[in-house]
C-alpha positions as CSV (number, residue, x, y, z in Angstrom):
1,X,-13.9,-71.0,67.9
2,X,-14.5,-68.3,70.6
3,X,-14.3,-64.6,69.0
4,X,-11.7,-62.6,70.0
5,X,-12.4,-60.1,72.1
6,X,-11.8,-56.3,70.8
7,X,-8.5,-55.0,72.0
8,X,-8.1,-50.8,73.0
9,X,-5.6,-50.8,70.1
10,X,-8.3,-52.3,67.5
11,X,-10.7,-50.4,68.7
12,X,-10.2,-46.9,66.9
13,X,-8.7,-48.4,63.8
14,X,-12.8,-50.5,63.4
15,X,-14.1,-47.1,63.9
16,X,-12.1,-45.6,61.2
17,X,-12.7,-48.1,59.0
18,X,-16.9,-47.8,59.5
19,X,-16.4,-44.2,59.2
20,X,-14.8,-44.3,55.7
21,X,-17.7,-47.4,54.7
22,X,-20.6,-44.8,55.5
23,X,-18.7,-41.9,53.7
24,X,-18.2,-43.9,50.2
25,X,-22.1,-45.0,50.4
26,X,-23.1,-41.5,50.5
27,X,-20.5,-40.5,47.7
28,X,-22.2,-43.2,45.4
29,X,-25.7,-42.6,46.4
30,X,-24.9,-38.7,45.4
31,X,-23.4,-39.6,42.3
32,X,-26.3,-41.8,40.9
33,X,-28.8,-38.8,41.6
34,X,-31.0,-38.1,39.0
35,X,-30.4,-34.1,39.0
36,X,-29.0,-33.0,35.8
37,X,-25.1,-31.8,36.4
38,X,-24.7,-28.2,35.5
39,X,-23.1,-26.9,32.6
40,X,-20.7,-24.1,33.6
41,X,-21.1,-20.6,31.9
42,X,-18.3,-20.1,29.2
43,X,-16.7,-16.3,29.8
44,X,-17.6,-14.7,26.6
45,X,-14.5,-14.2,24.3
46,X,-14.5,-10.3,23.5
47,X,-14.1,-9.5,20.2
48,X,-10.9,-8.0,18.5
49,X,-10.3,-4.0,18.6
50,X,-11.0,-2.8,15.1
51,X,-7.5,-1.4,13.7
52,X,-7.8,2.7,13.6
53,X,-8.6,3.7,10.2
54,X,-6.2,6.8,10.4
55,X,-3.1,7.6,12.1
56,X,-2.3,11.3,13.1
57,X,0.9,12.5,14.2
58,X,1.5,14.9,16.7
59,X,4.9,16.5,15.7
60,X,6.6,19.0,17.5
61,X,8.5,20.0,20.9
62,X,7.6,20.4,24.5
63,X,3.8,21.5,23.8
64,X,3.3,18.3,21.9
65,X,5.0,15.7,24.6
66,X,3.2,17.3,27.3
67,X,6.0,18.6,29.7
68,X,4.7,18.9,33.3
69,X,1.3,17.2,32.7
70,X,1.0,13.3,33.0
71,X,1.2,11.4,30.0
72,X,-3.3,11.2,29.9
73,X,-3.6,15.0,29.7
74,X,-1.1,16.2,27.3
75,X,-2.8,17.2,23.9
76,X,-2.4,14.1,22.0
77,X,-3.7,12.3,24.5
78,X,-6.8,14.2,25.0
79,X,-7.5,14.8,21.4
80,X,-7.5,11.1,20.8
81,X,-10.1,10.4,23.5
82,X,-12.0,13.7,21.8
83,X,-11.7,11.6,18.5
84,X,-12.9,8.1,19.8
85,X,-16.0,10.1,21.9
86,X,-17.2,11.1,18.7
87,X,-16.4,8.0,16.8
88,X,-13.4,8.4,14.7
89,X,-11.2,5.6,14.3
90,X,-8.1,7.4,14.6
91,X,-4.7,6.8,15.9
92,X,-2.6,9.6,17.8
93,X,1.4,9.0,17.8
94,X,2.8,11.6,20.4
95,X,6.1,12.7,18.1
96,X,7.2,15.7,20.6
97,X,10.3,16.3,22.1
98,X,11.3,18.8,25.2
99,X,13.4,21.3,23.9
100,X,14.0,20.3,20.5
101,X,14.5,23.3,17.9
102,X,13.1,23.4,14.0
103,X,17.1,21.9,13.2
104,X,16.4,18.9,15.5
105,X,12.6,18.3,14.2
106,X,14.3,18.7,11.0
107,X,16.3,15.8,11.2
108,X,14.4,13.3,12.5
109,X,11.3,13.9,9.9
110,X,12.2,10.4,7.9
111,X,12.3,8.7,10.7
112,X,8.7,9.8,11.9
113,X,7.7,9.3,8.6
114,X,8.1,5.4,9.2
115,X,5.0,6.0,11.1
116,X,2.8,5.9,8.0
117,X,1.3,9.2,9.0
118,X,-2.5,10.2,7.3
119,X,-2.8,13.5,8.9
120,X,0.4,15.3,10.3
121,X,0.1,18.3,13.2
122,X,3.4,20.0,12.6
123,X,4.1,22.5,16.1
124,X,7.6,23.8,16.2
125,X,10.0,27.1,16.4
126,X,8.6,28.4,19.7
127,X,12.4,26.8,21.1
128,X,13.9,29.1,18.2
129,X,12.2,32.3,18.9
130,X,13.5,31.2,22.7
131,X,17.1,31.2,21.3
132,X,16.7,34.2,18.9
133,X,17.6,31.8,15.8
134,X,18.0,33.9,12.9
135,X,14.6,33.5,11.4
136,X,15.8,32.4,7.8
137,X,16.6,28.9,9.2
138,X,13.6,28.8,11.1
139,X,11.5,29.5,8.3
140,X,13.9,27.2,5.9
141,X,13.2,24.1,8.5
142,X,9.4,24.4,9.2
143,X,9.1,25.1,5.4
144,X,11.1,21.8,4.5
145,X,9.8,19.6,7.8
146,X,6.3,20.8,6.2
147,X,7.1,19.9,2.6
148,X,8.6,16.7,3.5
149,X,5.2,15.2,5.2
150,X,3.2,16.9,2.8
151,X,5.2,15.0,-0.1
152,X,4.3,11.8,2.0
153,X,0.9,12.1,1.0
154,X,0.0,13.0,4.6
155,X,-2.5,16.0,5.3
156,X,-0.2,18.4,7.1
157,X,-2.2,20.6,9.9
158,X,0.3,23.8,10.5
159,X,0.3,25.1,14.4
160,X,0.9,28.5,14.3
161,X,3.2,30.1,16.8
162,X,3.3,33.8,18.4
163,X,5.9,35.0,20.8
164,X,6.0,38.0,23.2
165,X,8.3,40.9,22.1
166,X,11.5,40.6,23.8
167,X,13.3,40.2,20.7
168,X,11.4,43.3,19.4
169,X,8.7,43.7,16.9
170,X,10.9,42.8,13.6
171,X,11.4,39.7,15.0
172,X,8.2,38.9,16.5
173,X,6.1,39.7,13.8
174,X,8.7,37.7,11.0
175,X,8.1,34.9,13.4
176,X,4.7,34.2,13.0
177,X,4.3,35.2,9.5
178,X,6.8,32.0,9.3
179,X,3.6,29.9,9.7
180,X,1.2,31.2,7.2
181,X,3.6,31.4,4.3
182,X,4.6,28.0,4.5
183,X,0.8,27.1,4.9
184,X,0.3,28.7,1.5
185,X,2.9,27.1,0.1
186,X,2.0,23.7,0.5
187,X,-1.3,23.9,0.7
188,X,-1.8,22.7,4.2
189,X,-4.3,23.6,6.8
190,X,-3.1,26.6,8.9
191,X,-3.7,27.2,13.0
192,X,-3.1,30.9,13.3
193,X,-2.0,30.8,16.7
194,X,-2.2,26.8,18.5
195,X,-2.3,28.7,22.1
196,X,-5.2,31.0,21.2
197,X,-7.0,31.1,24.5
198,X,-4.4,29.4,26.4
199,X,-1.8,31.9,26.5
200,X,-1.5,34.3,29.3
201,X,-3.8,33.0,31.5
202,X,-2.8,31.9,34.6
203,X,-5.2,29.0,35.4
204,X,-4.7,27.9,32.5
205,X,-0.5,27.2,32.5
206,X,2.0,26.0,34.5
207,X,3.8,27.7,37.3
208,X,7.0,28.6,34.1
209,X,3.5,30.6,32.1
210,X,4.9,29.2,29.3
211,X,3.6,25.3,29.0
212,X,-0.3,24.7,29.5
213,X,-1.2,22.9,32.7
214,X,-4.0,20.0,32.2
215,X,-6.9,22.2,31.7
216,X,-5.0,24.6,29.2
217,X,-4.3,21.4,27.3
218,X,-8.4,20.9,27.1
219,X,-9.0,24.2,25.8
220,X,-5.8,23.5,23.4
221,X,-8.0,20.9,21.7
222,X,-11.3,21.8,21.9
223,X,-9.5,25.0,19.9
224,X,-7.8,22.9,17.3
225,X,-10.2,20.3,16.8
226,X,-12.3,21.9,13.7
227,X,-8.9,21.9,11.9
228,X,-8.4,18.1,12.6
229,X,-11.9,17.5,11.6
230,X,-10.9,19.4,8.0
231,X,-7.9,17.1,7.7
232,X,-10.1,14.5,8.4
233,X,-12.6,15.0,5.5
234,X,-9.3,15.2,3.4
235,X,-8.4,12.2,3.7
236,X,-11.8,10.2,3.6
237,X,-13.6,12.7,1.4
């Protein structure tokens, strides 16, 4: 039988068909090479964070939160990066509120207390001196909001608080012995004054003069810091 001669049509459809014959030959001559197949690279695995041995809370009002700084450079914030430079293993809790008086931090102490604190940074009564509370409830709350942490077991770091005169010198000076005697009392670690070398200068505060800018907040802990390393020894003796 005479072979059939290749039509236009057939044509393409043979060359196709070659194509595909040449392209598994060199698929099975690449797969029976005698080149060892790599073995990828397994991503290490990190290890797990070690829990922080401690937990501090930062209790108080608008210095504490950090109003008009971002949430990195308000005091907790920083002192907790202070803490982990120098290799403590301690948690921070942020516990301030804008505007809240000694009443308010009052009663929401049991509540904070779910936080298991070790080491307690009580800042409040700066909004009461603002309102010109009578100073017997001031000193009543920080003395109980104290008493109560202290009673948790919790080393209590006091933040003392001074206020400009507009009230008058009675009331100024009351206010901040507020601090000291209910340091004495319970035995806690006293701040005399939590703003010392923050207060009254400009580059250091907000446009209002009254709430530390991102740089005041720096000083704020590189000033308070000794007392947190006393509380620290405290509580790991």
């Amino acid at each position: 039988m005479q072979p059939q001669p290749i039509t236009n049509y057939q044509l393409p459809l043979l060359v196709s068909r070659l194509l595909i014959t040449v392209y598994c030959l060199l698929i099975t001559v690449s797969c029976r090479s005698t080149s060892p197949t790599p073995t990828p690279t397994p991503i290490p695995t990190p290890s797990p964070t070690a829990e922080p041995s401690l937990t501090l809370l930062a209790f108080g009002d608008s210095l504490t939160e950090g109003l008009g700084v971002a949430a990195e450079d308000n005091y907790p914030a920083q002192l907790q990066r202070k803490l982990q430079a120098d290799g403590y293993s301690v948690a921070v809790i942020n516990g301030g509120i804008s505007g809240e008086t000694s009443s308010a931090a009052l009663s929401r102490v049991e509540w904070m207390l779910g936080t298991h604190p070790d080491i307690v940074i009580v800042e409040t009564g700066a909004n009461d001196a603002l309102r010109g509370v009578d100073l017997v409830l001031t000193h009543a709350n920080i003395d109980s909001i104290v008493g109560q942490f202290s009673d948790s077991g919790a080393v209590v770091i006091v933040a003392g608080m001074q206020i400009i005169q507009n009230l008058g010198e009675d009331y100024t000076s009351e206010f901040a012995a507020i601090y000291p005697d209910v340091a004495e009392k319970h035995g806690s670690i006293l701040i005399p004054f939590v703003l010392e070398g923050v207060a009254a200068d400009p580059a250091l505060n907000q446009p209002d003069f009254i709430h530390p800018n991102a740089a005041g907040y720096t000083v704020m802990v590189d000033h308070i810091y000794p007392f947190v390393l006393d509380a620290i020894e405290q509580v790991q003796p």
